[in-house]
Every structure is written in structure tokens, then in C-alpha cells.
Residue frames as a rotation matrix with the C-alpha (Angstrom) as fourth column:
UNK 1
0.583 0.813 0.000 0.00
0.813 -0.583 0.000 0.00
0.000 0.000 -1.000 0.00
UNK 2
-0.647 -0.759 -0.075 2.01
0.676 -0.616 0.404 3.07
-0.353 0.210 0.912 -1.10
UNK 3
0.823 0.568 -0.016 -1.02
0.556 -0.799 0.229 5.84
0.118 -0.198 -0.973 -0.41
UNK 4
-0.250 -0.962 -0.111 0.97
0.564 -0.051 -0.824 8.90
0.787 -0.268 0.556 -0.49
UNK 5
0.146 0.235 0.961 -1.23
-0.424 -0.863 0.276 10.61
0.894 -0.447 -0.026 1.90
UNK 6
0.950 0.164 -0.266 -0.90
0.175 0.427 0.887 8.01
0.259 -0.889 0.376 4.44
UNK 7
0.643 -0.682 -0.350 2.51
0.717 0.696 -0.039 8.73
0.270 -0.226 0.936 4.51
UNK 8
-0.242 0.023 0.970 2.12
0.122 -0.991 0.054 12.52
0.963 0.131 0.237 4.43
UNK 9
-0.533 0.162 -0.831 0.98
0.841 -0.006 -0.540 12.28
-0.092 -0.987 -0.133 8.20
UNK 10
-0.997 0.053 0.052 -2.09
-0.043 -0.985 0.166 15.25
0.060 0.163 0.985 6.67
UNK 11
-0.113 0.943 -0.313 -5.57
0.993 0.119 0.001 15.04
0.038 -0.311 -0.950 8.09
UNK 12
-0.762 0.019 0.647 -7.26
0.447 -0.707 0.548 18.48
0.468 0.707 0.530 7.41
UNK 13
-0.454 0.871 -0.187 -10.22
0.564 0.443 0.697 17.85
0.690 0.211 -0.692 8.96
UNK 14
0.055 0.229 -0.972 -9.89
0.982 -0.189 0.011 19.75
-0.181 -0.955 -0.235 11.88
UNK 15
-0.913 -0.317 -0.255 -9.23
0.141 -0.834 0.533 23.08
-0.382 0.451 0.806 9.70
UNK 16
-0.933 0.356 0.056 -11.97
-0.003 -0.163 0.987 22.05
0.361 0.920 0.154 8.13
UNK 17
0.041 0.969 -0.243 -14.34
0.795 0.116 0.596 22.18
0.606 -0.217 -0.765 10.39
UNK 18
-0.250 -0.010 -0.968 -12.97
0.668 -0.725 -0.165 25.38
-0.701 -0.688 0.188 12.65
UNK 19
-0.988 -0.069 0.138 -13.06
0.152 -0.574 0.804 26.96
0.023 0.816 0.578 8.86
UNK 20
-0.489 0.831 -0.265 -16.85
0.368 -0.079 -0.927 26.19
-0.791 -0.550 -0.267 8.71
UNK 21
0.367 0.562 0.741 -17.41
0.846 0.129 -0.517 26.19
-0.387 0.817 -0.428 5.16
UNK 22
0.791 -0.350 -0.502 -14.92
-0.282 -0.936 0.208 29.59
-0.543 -0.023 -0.840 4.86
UNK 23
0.645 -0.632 0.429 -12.26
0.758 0.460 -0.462 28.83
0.095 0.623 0.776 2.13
UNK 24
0.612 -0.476 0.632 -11.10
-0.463 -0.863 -0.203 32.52
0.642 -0.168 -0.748 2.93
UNK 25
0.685 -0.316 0.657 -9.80
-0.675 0.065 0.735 31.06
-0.275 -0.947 -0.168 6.33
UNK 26
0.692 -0.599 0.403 -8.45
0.365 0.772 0.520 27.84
-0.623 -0.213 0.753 5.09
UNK 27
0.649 -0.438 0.622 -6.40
0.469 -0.413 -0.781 29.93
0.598 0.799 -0.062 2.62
UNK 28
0.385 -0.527 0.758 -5.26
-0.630 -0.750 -0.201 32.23
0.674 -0.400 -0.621 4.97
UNK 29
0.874 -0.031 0.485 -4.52
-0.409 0.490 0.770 29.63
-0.261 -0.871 0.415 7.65
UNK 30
0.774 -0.494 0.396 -2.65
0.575 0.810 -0.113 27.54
-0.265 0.315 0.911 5.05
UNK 31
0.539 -0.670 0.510 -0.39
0.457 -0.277 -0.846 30.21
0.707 0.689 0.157 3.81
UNK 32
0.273 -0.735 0.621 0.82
-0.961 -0.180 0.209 31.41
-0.042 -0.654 -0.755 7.49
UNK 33
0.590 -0.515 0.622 1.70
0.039 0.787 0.615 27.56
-0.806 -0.339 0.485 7.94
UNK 34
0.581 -0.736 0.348 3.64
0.780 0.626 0.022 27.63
-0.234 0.259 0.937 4.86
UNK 35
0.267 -0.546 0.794 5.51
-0.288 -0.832 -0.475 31.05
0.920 -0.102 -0.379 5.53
UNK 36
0.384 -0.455 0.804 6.44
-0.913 -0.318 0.256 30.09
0.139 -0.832 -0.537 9.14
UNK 37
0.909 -0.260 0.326 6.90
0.095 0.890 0.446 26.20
-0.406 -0.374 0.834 8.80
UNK 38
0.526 -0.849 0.054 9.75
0.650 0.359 -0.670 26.33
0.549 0.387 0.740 6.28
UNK 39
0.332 -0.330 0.883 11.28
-0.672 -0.741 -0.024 29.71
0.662 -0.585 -0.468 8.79
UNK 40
0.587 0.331 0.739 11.12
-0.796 0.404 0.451 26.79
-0.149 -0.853 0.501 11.60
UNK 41
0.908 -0.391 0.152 12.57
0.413 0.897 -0.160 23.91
-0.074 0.208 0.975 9.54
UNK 42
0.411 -0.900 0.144 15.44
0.217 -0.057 -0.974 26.20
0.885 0.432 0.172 8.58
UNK 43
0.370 -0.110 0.923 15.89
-0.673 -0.716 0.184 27.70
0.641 -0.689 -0.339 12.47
UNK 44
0.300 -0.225 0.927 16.13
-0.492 0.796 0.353 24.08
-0.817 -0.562 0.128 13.80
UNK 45
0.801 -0.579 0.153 17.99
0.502 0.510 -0.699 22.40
0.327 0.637 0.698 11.02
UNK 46
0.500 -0.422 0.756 20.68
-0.299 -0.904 -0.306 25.87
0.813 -0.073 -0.578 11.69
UNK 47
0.432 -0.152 0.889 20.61
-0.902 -0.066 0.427 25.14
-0.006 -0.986 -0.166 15.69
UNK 48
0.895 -0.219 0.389 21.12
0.072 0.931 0.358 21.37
-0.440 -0.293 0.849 15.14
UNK 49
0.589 -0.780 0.210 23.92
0.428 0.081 -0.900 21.96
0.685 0.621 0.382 12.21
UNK 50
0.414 -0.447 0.793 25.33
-0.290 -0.890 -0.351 24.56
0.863 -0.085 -0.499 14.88
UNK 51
-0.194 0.354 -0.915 24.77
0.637 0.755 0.157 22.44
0.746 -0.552 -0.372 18.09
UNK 52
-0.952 0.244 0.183 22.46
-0.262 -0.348 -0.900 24.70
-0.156 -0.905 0.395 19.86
UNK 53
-0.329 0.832 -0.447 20.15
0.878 0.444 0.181 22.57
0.348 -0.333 -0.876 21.46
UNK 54
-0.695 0.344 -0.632 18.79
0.256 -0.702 -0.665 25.68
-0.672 -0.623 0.399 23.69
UNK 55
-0.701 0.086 -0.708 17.82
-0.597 -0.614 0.517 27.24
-0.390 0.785 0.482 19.96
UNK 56
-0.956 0.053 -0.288 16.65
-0.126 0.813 0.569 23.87
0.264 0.580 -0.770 18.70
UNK 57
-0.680 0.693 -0.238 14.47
0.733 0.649 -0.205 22.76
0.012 -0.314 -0.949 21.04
UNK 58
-0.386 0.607 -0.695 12.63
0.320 -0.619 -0.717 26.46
-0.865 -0.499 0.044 21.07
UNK 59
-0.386 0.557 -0.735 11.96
-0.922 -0.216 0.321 26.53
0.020 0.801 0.598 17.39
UNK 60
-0.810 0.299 -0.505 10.92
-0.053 0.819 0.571 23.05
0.584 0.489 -0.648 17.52
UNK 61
-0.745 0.435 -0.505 8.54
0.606 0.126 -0.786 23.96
-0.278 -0.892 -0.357 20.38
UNK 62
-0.511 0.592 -0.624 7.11
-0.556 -0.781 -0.286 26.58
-0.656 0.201 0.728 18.43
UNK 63
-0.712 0.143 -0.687 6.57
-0.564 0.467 0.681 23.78
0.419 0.872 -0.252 15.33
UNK 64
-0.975 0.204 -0.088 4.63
0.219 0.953 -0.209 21.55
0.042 -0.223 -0.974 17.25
UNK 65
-0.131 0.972 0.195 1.06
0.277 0.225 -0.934 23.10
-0.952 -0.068 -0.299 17.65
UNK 66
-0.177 0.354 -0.918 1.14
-0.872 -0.490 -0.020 24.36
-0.457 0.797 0.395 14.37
UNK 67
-0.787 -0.417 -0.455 1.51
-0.576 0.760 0.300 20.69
0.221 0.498 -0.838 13.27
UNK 68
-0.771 0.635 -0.042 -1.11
0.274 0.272 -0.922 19.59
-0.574 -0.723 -0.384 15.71
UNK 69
0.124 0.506 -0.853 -3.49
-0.691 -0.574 -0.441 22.46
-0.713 0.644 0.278 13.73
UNK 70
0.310 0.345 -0.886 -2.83
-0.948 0.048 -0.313 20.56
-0.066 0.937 0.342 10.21
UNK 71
0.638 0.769 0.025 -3.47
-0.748 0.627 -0.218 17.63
-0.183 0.120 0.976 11.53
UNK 72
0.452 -0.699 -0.554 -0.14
-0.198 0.527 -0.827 15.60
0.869 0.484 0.100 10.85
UNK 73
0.919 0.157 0.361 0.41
-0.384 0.153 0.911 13.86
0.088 -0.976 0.201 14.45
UNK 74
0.603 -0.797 -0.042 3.62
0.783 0.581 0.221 11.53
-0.152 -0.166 0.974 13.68
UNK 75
-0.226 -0.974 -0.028 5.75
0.634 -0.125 -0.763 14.40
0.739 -0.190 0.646 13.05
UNK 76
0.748 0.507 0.429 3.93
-0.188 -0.459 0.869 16.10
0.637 -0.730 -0.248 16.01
UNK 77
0.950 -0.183 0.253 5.00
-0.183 0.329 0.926 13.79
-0.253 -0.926 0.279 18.23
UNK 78
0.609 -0.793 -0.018 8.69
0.790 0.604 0.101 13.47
-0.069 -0.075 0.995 16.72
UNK 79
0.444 -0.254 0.859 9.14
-0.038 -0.963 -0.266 17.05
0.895 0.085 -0.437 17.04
UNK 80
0.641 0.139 0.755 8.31
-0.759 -0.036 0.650 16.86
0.118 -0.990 0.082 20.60
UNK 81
0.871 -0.481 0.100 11.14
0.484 0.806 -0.339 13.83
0.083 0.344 0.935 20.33
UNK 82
-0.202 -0.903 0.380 13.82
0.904 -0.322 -0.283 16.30
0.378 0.286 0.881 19.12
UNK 83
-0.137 -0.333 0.933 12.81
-0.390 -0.847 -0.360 18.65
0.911 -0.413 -0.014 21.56
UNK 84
0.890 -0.254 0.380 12.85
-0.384 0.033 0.923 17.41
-0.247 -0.967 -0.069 24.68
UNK 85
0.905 -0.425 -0.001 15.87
0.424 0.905 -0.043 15.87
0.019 0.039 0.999 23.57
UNK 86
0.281 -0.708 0.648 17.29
0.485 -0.478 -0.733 18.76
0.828 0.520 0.209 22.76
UNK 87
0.512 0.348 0.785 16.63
-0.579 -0.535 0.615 20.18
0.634 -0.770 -0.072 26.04
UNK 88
0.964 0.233 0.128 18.18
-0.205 0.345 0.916 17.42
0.169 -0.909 0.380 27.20
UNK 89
0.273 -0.794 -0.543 21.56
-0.595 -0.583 0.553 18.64
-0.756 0.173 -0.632 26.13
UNK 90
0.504 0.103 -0.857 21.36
-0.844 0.270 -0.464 16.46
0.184 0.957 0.223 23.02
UNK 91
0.275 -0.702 0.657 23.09
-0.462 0.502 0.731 13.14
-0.843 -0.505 -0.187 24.72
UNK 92
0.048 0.448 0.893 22.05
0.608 0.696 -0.382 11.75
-0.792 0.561 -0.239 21.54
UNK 93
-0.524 -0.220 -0.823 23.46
-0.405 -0.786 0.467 14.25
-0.750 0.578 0.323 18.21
UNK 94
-0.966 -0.244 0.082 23.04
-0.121 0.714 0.690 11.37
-0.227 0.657 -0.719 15.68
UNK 95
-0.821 0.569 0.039 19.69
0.472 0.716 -0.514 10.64
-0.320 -0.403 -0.857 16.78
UNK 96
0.059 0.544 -0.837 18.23
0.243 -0.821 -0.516 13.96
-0.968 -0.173 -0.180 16.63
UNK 97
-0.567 -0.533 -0.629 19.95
-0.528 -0.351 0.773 14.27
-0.633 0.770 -0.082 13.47
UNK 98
-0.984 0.162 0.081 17.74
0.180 0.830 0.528 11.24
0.018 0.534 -0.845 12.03
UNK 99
-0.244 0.923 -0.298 14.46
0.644 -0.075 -0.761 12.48
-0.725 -0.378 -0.576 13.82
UNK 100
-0.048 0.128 -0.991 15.01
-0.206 -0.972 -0.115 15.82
-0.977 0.199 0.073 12.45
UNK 101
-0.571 0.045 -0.820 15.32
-0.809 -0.202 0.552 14.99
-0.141 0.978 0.152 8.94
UNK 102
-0.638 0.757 0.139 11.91
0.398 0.479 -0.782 12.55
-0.659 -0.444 -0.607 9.35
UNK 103
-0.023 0.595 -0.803 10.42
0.364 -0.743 -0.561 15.50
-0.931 -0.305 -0.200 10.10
UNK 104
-0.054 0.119 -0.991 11.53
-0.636 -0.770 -0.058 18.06
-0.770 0.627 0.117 7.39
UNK 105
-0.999 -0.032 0.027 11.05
0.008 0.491 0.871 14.92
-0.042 0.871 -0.490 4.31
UNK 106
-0.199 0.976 0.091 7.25
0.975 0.206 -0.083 14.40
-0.100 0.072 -0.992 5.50
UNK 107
-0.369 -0.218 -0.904 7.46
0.265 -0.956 0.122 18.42
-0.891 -0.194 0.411 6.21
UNK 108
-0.699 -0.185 -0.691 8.18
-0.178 -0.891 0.419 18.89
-0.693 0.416 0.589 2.68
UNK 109
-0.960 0.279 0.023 6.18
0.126 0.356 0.926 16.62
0.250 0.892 -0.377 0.94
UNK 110
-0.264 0.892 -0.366 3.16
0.889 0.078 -0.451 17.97
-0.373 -0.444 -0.814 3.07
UNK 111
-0.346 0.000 -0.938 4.24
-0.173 -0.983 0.063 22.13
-0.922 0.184 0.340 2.46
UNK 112
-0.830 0.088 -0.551 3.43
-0.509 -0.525 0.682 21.00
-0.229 0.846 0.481 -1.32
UNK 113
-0.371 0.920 -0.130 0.22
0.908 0.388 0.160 19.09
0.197 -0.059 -0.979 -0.89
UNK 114
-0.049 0.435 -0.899 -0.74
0.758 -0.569 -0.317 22.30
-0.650 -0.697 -0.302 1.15
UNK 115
-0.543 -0.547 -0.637 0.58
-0.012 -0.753 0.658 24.45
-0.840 0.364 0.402 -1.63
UNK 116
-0.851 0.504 0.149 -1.88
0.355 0.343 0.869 22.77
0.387 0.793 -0.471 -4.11
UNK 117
-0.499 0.488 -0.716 -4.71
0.862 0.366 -0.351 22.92
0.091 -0.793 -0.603 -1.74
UNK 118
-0.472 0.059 -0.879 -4.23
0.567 -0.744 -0.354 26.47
-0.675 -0.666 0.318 -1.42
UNK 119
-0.947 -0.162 -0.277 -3.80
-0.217 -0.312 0.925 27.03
-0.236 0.936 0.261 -5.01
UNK 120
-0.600 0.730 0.329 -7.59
0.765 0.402 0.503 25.18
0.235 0.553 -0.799 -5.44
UNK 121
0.106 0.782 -0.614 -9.50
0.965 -0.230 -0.127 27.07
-0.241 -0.579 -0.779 -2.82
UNK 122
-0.598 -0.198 -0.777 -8.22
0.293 -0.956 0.018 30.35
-0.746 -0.217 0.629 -4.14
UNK 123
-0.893 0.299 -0.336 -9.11
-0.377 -0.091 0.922 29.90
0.245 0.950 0.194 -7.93
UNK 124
-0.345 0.925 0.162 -12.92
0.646 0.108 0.756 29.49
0.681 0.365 -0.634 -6.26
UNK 125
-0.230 0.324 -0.918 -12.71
0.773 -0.512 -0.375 32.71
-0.591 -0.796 -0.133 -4.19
């Protein structure tokens, strides 16, 4: 079974129902997530290339409800992975290093699902 949405970790549904039948919103929702998510991937990709964990683990803290919000729990919860880890002075570089780039592969192949998405709901405002 090679669904790529199942492997996209992207459930919508919960946009879609705070949206309430408002494509305006999910537009606007979807384009702050993909103006601040890639800002985030690059801020904690930076901190990890740099080793500051302090740096890390507070952009990855900031990633996590936005993830929550569009619905995409597994890299939720492996954010929250590579931060607390980071926090925990990284005992584990390698590790984080493997989480982290998880994260930003499902990341990207969600930012351009999302990027389509947007692209429908505008061209019927």
C-alpha cells in the first residue's frame, strides 16, 4: 500500500471544520503555515547543524502546535522527540539528526500538498 497521503501524516479535517465552510480562512490559515513552517525547519535544522540545542528545542517547540493544527500527528509527536531531547543537552546528536530529517522529508512533501490545496480554494474565491 504506497497511499501517499498516508505517509504525508495530513488530516485536514480539523481546519476544516474550525473553517466552517470559509475557504477565505483555510487559505489564509494555510499560507501562514507555509511562511512560518519552512522559517522553523530552517531555524532548527541551523541550531542542530550549529549544536544549539537551547535554539533547537525552542523553534521546535514553536513547530509543534502548528503541526497539531494541520493535523499531521507523527511528526507532532517526533518534534516533541527532538525537543525534549534537545533540552536534554542532546546526549544523543546522531539521533536527533535522524528524527530531524523525518520530520523536514514528511514536512516537505506535506508544504506542497498544502501548496496545491491552497492554489484550489483560491481559484474558487
Amino acid at each position: 500500500m504506497s497511499d501517499i497521503s498516508s505517509n504525508q501524516d495530513l488530516d485536514l479535517s480539523f481546519l476544516y471544520e474550525i473553517a466552517d465552510g470559509s475557504d477565505e480562512f483555510i487559505v489564509d490559515s494555510i499560507g501562514m503555515f507555509l511562511e512560518q513552517t519552512p522559517q522553523l525547519l530552517d531555524a532548527i535544522d541551523d541550531a542542530i547543524n550549529a549544536q544549539d540545542w537551547a535554539t533547537a528545542a525552542s523553534a521546535s517547540h514553536k513547530l509543534k502546535p502548528n503541526l497539531g493544527f494541520f493535523g499531521m500527528p507523527v511528526s507532532q509527536a517526533t518534534v516533541q522527540e527532538v525537543e525534549l531531547a534537545c533540552k536534554a543537552g542532546a546526549p544523543n546528536p546522531a539521533e536527533i539528526i535522524v528524527k530531524f530529517a523525518q520530520v523536514k522529508t514528511t514536512l516537505d512533501a506535506n508544504l506542497a500538498e498544502l501548496r496545491k490545496i491552497k492554489l484550489e480554494k483560491e481559484a474558487s474565491l
